[in-house]
N, C-alpha and C positions, 0 to 999 in steps of 0.2 A: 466656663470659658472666660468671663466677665475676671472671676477672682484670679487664675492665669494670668490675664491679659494684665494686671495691674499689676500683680508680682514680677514678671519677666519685663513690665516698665519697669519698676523698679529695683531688678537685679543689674540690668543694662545700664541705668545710671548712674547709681551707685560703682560699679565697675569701669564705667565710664572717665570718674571723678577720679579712682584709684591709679587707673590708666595713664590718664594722662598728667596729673601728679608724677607717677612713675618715670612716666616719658621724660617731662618735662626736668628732673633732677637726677635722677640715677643713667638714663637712655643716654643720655645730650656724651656724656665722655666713652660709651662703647659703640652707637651708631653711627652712620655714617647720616651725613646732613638730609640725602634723599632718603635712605631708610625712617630717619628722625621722623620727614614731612608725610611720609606715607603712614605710618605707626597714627601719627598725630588725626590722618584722614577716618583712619578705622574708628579713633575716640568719637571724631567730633563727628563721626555718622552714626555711630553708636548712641549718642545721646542724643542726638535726633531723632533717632527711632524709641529711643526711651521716651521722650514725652510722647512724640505720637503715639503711644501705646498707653501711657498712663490716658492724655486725650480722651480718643477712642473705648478708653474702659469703662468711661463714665458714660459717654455718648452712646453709646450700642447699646443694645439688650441681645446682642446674640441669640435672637430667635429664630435668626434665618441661617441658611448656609453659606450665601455672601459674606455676611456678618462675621460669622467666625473664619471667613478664609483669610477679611482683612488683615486680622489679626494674625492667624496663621501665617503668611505670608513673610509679612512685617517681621514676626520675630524669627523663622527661620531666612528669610533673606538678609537679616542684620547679622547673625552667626555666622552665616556663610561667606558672607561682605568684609565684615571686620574682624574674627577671628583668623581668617586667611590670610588675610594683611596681616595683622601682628605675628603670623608663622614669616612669613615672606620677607617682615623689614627683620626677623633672627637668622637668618636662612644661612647670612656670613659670618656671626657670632659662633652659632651654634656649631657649626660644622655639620648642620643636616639642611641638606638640600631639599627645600620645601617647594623648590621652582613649581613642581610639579603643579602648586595651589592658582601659578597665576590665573589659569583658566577657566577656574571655579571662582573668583573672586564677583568678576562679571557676570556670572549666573544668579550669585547673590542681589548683585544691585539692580538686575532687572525681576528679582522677586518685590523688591521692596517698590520698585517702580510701579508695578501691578497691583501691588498692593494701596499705593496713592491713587493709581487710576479708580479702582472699585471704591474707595473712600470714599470721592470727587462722584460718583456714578452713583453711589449711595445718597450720597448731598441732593443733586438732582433729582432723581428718584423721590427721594422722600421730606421735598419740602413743605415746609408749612402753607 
C-alpha cells in the first residue's frame, strides 16, 4: 500500500503539471472563462492531494486499516473530485453532456475531506 500510495502521488502530480500546462495554453481559446477556472480547480486539488500522498507515503507504515483508508480515500476522492470536473468544464466542447457528473463531484471532495480528518485523528492518536 506504502509503494501505491507514492506512485498514485506521483501519477497525480505529474498529471497535475501536464493539466494545467494544458489548461493554461491550449484550454484558455476553446473554454469558457468559468469552465477555464473550474478545469484549473480540479489541477490545483489534484496536486494537492499528490503531495499529501506522496506525504503520507513516507509517514504511514500502513499497518493499520485507518492507515491505508487514509490513503484510500485521498486518492479515490481526488479521481472522483477532479476528473469530474475536467469532464464537466468539456461538457460544451465536447457535445456530451457530462451534467450528470456535477453530483458526484461533491462526493469526491467529501472523501478527500474524511480523509484529512483521519490524518489529523491519526496525528493525535499517535503522538510522540
Amino acid at each position: 500500500m506504502k509503494t501505491f500510495t507514492l506512485v498514485i502521488g506521483g501519477v497525480y502530480g505529474l498529471l497535475s503539471v501536464i493539466l494545467g500546462a494544458f489548461g493554461a495554453h491550449a484550454l484558455k481559446k476553446v473554454l469558457s472563462v468559468d469552465k477555464l477556472q473550474s478545469f484549473e480547480t480540479g489541477v490545483r486539488y489534484q496536486m494537492y492531494s499528490a503531495l499529501f500522498l506522496l506525504i503520507v507515503g513516507y509517514i504511514l507504515k500502513f499497518e493499520s486499516p485507518s492507515e491505508k483508508w487514509i490513503s484510500i480515500l485521498m486518492i479515490a476522492g481526488t479521481f472522483i473530485f477532479s476528473f469530474s470536473i475536467y469532464l464537466l468544464s468539456f461538457s460544451d466542447v465536447s457535445g456530451v453532456n457530462f451534467k450528470f457528473l456535477g453530483p458526484v463531484t461533491p462526493v469526491g471532495g467529501l472523501l478527500m475531506i474524511i480523509s484529512w480528518a483521519m490524518l489529523i485523528f491519526y496525528f493525535i492518536k499517535n503522538r510522540p
